[in-house]
C-alpha positions in Angstrom: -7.3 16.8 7.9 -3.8 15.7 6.9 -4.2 11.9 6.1 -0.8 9.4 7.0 0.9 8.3 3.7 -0.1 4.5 4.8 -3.3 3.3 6.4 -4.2 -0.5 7.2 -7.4 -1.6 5.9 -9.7 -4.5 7.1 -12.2 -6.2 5.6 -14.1 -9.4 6.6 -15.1 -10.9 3.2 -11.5 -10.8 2.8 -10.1 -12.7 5.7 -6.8 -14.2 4.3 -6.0 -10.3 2.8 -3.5 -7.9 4.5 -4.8 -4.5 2.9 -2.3 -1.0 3.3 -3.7 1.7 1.6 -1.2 4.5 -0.1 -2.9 8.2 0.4 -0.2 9.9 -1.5 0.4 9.9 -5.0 0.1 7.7 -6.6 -2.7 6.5 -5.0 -3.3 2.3 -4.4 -4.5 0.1 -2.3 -2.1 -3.3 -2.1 -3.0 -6.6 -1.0 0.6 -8.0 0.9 -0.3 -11.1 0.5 -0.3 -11.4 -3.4 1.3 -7.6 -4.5 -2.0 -6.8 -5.8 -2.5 -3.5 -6.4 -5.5 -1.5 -7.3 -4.5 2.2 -8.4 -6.8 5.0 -7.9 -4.6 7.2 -10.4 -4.6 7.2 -14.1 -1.4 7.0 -16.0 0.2 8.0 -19.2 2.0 5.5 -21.2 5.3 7.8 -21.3 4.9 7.3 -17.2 4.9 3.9 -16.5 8.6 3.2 -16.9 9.5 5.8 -13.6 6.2 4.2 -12.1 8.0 0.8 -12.4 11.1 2.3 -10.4 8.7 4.0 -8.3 6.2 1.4 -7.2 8.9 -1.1 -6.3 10.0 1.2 -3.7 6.3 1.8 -2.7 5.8 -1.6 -2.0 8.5 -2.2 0.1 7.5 1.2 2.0 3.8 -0.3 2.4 5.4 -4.0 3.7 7.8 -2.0 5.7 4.9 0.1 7.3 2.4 -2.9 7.8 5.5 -4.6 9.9 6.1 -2.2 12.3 2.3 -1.5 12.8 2.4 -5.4 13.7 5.1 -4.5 15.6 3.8 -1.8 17.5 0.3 -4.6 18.6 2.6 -6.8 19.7 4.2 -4.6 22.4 0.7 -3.5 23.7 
């Protein structure tokens, strides 16, 4: 099965939370509401300077993504 770089996620203990998930490497889950991110990757120190450039384009990708799924309910 060939997953979509983004997926929404849902969870009712976490009602105020909008969840997008990132399949691709680097894998994360981000909460929109706050930036949180939980990575489900491990890093090397000598990485995290290109992961810096790299997850601020990943972020706006994932609020980018979550909009026009939002979008896309409205119009149904």
């Amino acid at each position: 099965m060939e997953l979509p770089k983004f997926l929404l996620g849902d969870n009712t203990d976490h009602l105020d939370a909008i969840f997008v998930i990132h399949t691709e490497y680097p894998r994360f889950l981000i909460n929109l509401v706050d930036d949180e991110i939980e990575w489900w990757e491990s890093f090397e120190r000598t990485d995290e300077e290109e992961l810096a450039v790299e997850v601020a384009a990943l972020i706006e990708e994932a609020s980018a993504f979550y909009d026009d799924e939002m979008k896309a309910y409205k119009e149904e």
